[in-house]
mmJSON file of the N, C-alpha and C atoms, coordinates in Angstrom:
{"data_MODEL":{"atom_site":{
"group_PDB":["ATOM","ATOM","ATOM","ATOM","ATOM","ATOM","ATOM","ATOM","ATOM","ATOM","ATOM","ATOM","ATOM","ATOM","ATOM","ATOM","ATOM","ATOM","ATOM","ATOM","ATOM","ATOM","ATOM","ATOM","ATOM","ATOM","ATOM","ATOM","ATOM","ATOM","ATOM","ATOM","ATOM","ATOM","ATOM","ATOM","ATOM","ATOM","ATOM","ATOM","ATOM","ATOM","ATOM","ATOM","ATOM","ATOM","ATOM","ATOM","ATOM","ATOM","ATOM","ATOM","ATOM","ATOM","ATOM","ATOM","ATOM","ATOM","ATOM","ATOM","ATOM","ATOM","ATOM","ATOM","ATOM","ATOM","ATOM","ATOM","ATOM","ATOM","ATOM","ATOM","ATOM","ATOM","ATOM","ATOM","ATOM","ATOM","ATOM","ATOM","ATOM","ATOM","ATOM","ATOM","ATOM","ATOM","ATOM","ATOM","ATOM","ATOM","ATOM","ATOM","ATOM","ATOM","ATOM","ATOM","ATOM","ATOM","ATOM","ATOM","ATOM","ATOM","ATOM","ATOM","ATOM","ATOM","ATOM","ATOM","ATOM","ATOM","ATOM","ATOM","ATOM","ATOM","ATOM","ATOM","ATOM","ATOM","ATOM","ATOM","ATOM","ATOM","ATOM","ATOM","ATOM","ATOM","ATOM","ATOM","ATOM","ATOM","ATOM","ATOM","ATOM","ATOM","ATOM","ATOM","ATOM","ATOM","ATOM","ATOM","ATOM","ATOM","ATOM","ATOM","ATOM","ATOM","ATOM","ATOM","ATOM","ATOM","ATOM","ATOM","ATOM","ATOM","ATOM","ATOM","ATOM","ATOM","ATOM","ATOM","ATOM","ATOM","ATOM","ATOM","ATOM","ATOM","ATOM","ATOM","ATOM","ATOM","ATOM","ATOM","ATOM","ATOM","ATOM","ATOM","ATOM","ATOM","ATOM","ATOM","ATOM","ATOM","ATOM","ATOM","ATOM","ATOM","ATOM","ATOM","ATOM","ATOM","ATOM","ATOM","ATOM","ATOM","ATOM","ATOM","ATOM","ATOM","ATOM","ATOM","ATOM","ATOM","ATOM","ATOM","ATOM","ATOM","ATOM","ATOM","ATOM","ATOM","ATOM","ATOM","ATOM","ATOM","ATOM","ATOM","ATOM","ATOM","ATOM","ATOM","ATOM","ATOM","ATOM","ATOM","ATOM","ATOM","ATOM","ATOM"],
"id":[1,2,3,4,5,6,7,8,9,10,11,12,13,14,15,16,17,18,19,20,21,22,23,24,25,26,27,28,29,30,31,32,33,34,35,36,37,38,39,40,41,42,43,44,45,46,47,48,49,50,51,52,53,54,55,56,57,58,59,60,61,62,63,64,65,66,67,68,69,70,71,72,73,74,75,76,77,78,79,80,81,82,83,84,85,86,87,88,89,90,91,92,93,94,95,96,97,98,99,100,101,102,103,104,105,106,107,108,109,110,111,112,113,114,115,116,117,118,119,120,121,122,123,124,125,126,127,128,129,130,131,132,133,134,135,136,137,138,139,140,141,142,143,144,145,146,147,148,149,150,151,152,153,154,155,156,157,158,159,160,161,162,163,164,165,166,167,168,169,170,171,172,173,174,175,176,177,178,179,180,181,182,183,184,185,186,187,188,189,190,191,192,193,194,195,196,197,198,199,200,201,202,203,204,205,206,207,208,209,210,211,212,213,214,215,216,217,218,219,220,221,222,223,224,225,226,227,228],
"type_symbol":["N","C","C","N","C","C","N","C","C","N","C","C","N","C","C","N","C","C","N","C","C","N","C","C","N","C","C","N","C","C","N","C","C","N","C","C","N","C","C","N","C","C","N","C","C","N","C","C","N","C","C","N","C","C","N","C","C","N","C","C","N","C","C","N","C","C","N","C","C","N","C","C","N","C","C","N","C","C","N","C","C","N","C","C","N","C","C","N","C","C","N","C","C","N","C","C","N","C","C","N","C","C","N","C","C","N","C","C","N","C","C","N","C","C","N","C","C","N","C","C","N","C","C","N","C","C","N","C","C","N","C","C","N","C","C","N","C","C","N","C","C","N","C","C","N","C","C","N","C","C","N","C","C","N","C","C","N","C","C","N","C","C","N","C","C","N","C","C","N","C","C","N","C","C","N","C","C","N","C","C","N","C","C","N","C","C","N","C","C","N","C","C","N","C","C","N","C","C","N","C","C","N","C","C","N","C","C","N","C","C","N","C","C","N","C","C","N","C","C","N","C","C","N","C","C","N","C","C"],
"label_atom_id":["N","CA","C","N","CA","C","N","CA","C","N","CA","C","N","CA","C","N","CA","C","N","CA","C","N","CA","C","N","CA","C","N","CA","C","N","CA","C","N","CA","C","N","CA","C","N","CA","C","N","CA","C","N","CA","C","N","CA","C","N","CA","C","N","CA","C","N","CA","C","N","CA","C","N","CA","C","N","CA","C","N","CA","C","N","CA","C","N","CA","C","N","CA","C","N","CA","C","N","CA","C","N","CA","C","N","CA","C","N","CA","C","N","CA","C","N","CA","C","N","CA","C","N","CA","C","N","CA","C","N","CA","C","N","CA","C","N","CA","C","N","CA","C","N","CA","C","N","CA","C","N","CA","C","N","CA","C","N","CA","C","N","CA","C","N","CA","C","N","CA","C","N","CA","C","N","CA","C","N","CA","C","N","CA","C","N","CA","C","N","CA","C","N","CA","C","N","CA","C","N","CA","C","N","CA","C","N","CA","C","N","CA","C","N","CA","C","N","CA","C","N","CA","C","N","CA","C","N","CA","C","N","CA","C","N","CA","C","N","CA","C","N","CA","C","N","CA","C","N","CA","C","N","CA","C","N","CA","C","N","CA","C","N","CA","C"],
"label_alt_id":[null,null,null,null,null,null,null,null,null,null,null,null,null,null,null,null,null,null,null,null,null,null,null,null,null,null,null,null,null,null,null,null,null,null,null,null,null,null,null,null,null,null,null,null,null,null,null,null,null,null,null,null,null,null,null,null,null,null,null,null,null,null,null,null,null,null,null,null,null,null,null,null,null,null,null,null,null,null,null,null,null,null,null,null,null,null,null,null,null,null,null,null,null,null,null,null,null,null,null,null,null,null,null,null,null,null,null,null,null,null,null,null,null,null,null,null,null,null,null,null,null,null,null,null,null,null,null,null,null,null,null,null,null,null,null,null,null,null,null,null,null,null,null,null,null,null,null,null,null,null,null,null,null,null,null,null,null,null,null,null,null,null,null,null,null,null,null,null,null,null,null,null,null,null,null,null,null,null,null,null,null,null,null,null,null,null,null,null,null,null,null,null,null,null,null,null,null,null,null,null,null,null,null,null,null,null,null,null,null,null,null,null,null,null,null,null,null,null,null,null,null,null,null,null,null,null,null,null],
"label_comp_id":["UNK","UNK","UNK","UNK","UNK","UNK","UNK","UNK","UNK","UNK","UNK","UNK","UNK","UNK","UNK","UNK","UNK","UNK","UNK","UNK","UNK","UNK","UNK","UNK","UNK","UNK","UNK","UNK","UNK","UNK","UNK","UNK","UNK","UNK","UNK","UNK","UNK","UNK","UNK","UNK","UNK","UNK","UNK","UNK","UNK","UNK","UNK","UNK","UNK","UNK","UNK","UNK","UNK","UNK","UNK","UNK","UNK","UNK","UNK","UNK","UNK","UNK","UNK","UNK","UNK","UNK","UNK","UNK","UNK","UNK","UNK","UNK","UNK","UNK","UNK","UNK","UNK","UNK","UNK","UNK","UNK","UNK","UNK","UNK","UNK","UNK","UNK","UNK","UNK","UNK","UNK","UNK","UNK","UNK","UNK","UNK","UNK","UNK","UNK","UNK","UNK","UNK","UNK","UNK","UNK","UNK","UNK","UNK","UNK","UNK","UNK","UNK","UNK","UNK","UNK","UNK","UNK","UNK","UNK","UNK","UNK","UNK","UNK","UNK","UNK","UNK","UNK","UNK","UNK","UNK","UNK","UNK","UNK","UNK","UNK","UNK","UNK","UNK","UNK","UNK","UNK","UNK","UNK","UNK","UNK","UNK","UNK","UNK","UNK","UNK","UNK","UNK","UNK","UNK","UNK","UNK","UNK","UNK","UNK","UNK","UNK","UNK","UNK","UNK","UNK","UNK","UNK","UNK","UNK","UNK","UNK","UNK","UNK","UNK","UNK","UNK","UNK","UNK","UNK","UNK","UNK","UNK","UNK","UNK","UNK","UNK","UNK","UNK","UNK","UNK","UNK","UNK","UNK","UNK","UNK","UNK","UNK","UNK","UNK","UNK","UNK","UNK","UNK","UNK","UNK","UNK","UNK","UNK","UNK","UNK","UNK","UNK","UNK","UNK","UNK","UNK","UNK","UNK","UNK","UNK","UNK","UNK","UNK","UNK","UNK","UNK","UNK","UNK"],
"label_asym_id":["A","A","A","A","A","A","A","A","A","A","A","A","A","A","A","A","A","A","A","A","A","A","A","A","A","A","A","A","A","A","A","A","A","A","A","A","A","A","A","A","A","A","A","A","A","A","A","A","A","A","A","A","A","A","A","A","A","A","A","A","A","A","A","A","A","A","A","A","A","A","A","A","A","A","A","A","A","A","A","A","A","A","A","A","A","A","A","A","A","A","A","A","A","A","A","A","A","A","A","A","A","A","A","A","A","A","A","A","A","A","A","A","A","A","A","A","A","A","A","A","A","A","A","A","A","A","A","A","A","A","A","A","A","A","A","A","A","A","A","A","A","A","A","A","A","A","A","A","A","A","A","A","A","A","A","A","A","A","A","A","A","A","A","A","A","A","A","A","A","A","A","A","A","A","A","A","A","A","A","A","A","A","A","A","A","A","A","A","A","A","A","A","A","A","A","A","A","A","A","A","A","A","A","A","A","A","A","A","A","A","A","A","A","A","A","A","A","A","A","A","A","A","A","A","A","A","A","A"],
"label_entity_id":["1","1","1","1","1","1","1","1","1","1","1","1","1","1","1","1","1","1","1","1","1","1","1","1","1","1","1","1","1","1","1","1","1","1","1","1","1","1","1","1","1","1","1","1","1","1","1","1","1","1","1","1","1","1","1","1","1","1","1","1","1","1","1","1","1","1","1","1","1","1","1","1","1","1","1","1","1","1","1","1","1","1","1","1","1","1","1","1","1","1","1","1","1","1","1","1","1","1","1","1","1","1","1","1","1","1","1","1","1","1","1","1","1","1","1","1","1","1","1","1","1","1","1","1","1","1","1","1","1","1","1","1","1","1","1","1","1","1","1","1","1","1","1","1","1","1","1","1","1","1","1","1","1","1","1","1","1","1","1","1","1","1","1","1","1","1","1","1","1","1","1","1","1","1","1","1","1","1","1","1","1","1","1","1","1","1","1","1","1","1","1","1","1","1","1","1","1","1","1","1","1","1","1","1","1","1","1","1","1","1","1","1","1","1","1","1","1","1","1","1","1","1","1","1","1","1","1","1"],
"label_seq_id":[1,1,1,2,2,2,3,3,3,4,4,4,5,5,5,6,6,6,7,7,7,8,8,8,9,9,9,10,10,10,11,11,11,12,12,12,13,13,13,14,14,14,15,15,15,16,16,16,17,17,17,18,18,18,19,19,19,20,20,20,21,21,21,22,22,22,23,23,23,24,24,24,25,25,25,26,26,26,27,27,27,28,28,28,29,29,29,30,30,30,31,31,31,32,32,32,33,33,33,34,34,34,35,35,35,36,36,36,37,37,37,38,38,38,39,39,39,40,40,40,41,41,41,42,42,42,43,43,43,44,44,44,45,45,45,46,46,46,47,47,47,48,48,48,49,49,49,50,50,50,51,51,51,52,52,52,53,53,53,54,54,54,55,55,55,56,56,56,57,57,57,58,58,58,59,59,59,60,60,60,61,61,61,62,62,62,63,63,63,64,64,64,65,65,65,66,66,66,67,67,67,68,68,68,69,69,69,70,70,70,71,71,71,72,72,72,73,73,73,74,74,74,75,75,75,76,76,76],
"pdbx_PDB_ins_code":[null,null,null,null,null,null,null,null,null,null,null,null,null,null,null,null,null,null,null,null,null,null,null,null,null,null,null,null,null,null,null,null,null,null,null,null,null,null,null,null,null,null,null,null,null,null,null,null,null,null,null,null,null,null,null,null,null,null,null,null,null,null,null,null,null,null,null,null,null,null,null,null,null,null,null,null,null,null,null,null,null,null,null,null,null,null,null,null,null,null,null,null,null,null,null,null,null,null,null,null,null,null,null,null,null,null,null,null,null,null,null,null,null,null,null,null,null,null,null,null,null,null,null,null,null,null,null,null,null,null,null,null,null,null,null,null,null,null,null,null,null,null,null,null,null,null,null,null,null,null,null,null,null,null,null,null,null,null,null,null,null,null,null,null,null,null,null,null,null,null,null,null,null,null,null,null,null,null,null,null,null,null,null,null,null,null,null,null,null,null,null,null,null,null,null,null,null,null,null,null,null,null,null,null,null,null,null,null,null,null,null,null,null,null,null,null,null,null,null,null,null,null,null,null,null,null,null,null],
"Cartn_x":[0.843,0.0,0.892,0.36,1.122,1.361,2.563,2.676,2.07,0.624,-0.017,0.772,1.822,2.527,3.408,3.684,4.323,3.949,2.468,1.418,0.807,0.923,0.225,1.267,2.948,4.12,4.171,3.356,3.564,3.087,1.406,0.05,0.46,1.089,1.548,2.55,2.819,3.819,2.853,2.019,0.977,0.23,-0.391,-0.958,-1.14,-0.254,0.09,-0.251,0.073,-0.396,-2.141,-2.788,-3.829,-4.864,-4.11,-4.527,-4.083,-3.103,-2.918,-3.799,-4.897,-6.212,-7.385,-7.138,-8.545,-9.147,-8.398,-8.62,-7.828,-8.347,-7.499,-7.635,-6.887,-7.027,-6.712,-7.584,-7.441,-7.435,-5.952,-5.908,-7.066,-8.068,-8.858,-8.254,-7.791,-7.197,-6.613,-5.95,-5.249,-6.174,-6.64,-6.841,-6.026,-6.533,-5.757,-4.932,-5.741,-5.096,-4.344,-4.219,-2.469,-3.553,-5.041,-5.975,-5.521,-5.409,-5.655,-6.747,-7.209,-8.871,-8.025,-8.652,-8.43,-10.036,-10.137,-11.307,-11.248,-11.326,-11.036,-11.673,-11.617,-12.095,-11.697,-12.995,-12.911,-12.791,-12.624,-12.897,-12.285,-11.974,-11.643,-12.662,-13.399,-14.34,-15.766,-16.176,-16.67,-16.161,-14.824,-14.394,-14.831,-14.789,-15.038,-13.984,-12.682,-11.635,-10.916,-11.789,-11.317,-10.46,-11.563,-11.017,-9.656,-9.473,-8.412,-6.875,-7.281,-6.457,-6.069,-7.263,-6.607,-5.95,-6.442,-5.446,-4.214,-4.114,-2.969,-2.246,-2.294,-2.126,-1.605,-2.585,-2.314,-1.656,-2.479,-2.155,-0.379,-0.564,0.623,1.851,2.17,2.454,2.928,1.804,1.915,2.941,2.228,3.15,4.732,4.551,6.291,6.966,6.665,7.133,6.59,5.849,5.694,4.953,6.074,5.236,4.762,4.484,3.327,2.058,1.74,0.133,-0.518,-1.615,-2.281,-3.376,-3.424,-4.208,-5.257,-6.087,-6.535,-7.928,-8.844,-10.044,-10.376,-11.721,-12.063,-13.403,-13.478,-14.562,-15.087,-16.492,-17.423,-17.603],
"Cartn_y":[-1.182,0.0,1.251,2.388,3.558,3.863,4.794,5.612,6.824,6.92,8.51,9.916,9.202,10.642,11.047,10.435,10.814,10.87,10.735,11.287,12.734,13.164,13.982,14.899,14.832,15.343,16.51,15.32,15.383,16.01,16.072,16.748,18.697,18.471,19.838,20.366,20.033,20.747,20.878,20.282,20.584,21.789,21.621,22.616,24.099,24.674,25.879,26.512,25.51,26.011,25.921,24.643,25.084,26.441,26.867,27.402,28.774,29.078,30.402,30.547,29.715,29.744,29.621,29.864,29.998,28.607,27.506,26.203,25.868,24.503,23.553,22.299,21.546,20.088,18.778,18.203,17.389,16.307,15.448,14.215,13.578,12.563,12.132,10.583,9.304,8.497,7.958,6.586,5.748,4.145,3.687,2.518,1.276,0.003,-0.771,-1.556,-0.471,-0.717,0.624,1.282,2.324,3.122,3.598,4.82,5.786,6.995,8.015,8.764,8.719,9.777,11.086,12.108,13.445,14.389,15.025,16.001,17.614,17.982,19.669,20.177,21.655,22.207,24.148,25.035,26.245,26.124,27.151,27.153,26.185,25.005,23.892,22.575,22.917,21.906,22.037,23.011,23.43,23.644,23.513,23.788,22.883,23.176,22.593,21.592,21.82,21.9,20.321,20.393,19.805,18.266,17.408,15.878,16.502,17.268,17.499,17.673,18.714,18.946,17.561,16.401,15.544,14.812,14.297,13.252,13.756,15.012,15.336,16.525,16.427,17.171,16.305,16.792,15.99,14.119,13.642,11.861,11.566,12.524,12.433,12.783,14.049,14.115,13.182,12.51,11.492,10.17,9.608,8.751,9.038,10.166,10.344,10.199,10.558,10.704,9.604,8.888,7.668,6.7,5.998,5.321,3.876,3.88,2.617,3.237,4.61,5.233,4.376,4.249,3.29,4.293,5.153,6.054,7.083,8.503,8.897,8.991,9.766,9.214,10.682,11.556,12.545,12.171,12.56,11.838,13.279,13.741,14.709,14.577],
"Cartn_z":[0.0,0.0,0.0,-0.556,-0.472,0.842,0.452,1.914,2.006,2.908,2.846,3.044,3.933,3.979,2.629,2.376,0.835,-0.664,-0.355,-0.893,-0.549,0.089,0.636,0.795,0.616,0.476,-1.007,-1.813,-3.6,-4.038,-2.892,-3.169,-2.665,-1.928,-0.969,-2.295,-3.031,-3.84,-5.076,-4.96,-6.267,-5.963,-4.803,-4.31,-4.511,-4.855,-4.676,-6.413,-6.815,-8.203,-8.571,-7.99,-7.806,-7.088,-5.95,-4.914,-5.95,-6.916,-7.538,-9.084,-8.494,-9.703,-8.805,-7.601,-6.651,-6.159,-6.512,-6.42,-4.862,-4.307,-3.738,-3.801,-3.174,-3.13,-1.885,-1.887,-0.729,-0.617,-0.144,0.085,0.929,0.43,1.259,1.699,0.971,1.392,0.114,0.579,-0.38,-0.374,-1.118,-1.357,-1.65,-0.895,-1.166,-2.218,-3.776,-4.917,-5.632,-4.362,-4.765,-5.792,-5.382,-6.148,-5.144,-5.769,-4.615,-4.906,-3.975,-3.61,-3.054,-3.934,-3.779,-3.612,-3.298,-3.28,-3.923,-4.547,-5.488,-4.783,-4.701,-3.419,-4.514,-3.955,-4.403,-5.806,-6.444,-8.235,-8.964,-8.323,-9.036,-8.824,-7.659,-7.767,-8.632,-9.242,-10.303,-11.921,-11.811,-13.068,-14.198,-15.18,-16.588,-17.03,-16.667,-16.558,-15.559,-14.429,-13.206,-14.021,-14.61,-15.037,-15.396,-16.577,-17.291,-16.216,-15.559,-14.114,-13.388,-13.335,-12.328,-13.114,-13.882,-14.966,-15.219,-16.416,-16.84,-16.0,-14.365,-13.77,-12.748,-11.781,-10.605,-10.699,-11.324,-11.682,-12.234,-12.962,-13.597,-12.944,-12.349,-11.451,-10.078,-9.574,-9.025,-9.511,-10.267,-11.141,-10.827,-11.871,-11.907,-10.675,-9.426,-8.227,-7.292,-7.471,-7.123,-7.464,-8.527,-9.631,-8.982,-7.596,-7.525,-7.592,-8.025,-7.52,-9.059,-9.159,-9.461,-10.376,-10.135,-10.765,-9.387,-10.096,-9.165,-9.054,-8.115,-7.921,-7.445,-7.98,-7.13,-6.822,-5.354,-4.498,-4.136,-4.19,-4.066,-2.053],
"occupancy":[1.0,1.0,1.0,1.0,1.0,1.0,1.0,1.0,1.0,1.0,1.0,1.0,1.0,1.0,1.0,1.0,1.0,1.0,1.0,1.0,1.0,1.0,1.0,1.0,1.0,1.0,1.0,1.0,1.0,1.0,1.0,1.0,1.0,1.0,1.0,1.0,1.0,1.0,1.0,1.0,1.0,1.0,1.0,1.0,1.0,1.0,1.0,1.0,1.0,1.0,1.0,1.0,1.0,1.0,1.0,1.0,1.0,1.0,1.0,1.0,1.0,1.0,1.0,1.0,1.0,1.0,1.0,1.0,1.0,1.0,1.0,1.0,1.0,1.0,1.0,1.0,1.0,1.0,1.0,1.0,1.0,1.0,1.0,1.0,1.0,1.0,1.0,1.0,1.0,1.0,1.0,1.0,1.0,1.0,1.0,1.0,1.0,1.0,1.0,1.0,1.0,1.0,1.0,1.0,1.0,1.0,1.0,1.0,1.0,1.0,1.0,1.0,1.0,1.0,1.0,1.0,1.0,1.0,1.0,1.0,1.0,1.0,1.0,1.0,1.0,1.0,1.0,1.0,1.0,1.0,1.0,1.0,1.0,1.0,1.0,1.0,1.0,1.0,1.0,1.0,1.0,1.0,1.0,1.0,1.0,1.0,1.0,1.0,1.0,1.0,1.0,1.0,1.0,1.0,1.0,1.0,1.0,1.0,1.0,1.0,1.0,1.0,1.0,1.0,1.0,1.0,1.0,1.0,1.0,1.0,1.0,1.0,1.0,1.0,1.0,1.0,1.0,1.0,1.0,1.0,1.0,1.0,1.0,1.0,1.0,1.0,1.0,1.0,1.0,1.0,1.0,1.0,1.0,1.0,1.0,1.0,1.0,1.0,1.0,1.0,1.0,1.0,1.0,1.0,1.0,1.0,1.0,1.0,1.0,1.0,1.0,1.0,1.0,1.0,1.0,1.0,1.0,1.0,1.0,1.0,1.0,1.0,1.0,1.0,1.0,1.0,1.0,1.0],
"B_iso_or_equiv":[0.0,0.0,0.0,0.0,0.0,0.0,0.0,0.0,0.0,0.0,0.0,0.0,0.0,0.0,0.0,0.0,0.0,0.0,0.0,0.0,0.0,0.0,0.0,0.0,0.0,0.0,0.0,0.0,0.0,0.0,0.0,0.0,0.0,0.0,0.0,0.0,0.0,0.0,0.0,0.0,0.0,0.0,0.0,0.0,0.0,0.0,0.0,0.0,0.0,0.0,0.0,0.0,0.0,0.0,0.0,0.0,0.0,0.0,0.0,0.0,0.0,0.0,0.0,0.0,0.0,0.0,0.0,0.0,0.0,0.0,0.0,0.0,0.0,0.0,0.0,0.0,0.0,0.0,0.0,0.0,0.0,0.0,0.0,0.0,0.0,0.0,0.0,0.0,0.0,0.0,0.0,0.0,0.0,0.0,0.0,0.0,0.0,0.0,0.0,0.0,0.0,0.0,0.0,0.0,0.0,0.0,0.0,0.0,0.0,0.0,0.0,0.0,0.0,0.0,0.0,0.0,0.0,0.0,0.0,0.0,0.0,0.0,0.0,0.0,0.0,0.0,0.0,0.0,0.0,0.0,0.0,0.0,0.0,0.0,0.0,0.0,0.0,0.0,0.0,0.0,0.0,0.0,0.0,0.0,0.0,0.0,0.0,0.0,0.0,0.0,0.0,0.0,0.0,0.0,0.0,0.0,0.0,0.0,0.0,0.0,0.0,0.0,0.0,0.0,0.0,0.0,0.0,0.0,0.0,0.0,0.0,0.0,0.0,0.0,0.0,0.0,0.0,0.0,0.0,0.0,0.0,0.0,0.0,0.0,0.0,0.0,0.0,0.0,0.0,0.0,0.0,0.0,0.0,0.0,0.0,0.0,0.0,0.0,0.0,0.0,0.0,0.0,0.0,0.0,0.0,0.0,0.0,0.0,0.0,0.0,0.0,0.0,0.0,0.0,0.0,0.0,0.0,0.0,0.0,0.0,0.0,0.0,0.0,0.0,0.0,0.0,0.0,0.0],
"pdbx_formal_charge":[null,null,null,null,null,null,null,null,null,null,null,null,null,null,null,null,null,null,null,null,null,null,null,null,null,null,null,null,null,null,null,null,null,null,null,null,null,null,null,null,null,null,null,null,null,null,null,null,null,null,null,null,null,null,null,null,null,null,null,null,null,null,null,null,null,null,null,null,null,null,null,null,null,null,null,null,null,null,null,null,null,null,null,null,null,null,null,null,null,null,null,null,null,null,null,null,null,null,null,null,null,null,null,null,null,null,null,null,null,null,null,null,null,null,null,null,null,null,null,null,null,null,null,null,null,null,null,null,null,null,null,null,null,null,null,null,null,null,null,null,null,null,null,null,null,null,null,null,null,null,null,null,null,null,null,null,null,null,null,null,null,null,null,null,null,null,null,null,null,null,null,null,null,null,null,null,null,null,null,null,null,null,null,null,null,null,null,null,null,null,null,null,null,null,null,null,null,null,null,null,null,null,null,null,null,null,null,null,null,null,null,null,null,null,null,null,null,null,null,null,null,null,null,null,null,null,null,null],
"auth_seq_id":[1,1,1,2,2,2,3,3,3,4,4,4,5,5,5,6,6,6,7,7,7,8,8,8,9,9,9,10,10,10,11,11,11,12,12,12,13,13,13,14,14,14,15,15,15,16,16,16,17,17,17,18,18,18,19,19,19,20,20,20,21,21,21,22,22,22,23,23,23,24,24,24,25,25,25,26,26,26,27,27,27,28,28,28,29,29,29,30,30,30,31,31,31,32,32,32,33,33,33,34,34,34,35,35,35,36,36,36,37,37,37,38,38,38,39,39,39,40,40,40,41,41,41,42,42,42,43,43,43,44,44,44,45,45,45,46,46,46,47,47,47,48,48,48,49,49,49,50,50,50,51,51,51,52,52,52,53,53,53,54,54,54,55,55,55,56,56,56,57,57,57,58,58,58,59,59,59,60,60,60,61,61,61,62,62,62,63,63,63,64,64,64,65,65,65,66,66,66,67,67,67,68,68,68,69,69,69,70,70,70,71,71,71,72,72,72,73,73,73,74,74,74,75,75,75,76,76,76],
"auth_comp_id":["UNK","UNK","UNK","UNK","UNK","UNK","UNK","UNK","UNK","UNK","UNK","UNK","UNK","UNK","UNK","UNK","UNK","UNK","UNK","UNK","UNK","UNK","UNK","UNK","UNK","UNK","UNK","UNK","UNK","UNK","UNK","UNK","UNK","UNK","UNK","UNK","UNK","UNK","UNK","UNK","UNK","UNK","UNK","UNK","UNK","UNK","UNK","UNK","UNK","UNK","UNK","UNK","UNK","UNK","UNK","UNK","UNK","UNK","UNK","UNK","UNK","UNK","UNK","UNK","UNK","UNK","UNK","UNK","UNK","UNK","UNK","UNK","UNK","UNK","UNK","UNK","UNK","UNK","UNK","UNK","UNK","UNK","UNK","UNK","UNK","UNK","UNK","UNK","UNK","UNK","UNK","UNK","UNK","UNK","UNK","UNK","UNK","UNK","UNK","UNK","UNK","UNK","UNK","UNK","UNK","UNK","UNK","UNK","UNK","UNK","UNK","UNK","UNK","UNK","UNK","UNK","UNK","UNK","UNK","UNK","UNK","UNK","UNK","UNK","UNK","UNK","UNK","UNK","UNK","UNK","UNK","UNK","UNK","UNK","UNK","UNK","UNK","UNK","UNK","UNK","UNK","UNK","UNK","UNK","UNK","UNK","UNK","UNK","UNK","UNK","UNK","UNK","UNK","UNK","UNK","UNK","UNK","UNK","UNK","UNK","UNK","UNK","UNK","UNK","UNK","UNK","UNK","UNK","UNK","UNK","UNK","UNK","UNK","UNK","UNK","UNK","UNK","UNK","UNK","UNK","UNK","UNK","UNK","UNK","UNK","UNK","UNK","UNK","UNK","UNK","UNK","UNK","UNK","UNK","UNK","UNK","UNK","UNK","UNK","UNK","UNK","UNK","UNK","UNK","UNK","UNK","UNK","UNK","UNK","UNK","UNK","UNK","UNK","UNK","UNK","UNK","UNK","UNK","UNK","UNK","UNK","UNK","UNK","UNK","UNK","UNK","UNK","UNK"],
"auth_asym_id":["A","A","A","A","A","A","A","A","A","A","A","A","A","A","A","A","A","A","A","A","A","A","A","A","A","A","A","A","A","A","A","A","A","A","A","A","A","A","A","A","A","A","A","A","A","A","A","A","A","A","A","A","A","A","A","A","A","A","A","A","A","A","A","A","A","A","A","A","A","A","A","A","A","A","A","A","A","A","A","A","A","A","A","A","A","A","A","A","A","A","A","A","A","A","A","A","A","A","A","A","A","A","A","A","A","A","A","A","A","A","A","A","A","A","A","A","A","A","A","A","A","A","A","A","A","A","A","A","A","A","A","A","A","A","A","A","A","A","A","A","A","A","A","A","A","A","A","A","A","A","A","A","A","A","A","A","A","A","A","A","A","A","A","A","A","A","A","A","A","A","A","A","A","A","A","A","A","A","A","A","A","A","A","A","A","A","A","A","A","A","A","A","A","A","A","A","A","A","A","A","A","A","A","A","A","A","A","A","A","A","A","A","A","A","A","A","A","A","A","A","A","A","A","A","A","A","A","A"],
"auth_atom_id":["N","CA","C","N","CA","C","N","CA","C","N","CA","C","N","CA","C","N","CA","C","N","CA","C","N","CA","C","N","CA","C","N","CA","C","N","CA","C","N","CA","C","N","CA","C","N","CA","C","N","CA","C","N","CA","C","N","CA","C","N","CA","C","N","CA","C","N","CA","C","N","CA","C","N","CA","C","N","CA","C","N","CA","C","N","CA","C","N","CA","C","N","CA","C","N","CA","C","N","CA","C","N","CA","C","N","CA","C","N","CA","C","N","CA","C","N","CA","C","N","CA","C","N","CA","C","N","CA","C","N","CA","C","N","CA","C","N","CA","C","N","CA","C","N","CA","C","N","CA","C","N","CA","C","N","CA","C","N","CA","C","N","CA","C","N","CA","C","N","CA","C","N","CA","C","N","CA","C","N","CA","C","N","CA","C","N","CA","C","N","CA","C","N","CA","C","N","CA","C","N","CA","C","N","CA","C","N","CA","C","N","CA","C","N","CA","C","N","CA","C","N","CA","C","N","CA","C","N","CA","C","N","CA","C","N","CA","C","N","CA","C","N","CA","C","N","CA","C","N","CA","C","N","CA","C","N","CA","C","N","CA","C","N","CA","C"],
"pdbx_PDB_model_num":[1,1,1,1,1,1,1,1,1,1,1,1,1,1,1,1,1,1,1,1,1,1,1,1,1,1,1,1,1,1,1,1,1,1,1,1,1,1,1,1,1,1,1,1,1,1,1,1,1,1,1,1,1,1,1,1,1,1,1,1,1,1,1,1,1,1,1,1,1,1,1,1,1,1,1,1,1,1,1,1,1,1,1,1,1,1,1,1,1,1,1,1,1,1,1,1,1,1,1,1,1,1,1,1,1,1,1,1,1,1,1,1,1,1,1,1,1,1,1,1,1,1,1,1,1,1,1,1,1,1,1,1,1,1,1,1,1,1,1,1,1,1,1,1,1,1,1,1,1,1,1,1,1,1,1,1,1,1,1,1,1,1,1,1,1,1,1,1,1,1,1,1,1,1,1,1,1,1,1,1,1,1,1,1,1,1,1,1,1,1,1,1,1,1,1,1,1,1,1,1,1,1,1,1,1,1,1,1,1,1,1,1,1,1,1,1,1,1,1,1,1,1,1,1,1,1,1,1]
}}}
């Protein structure tokens, strides 16, 4: 299983670029098949935009920096 804290390390460096578009984002957990559940939060949880953001954004991201993540998951 992942390690949450180093998830949530990866997510903190993502962050900021969301948060400088009025957005945020929130680690909610890790599943036992290495998904990460995230939650969008402020003008990103409405965006048009958002899928695009988590996949070729956030997911990817992930990956590169810890390539057991499994893919990601946004949970309402």
């Amino acid at each position: 299983m992942l390690d949450k804290a180093l998830v949530e390390q990866v997510i903190g460096e993502i962050r900021p670029n969301l948060q400088a578009d009025g957005g945020d984002i929130e680690l909610v957990g890790v599943t036992e098949k290495n998904f990460v559940q995230v939650r969008l939060r402020g003008a990103c949880s409405g965006c048009p935009g958002a899928a695009f953001t988590l996949k070729n954004g956030v997911e990817r991201i992930l990956k590169q920096r810890i390539p057991e993540v499994a893919g990601i998951e946004n949970v309402l």
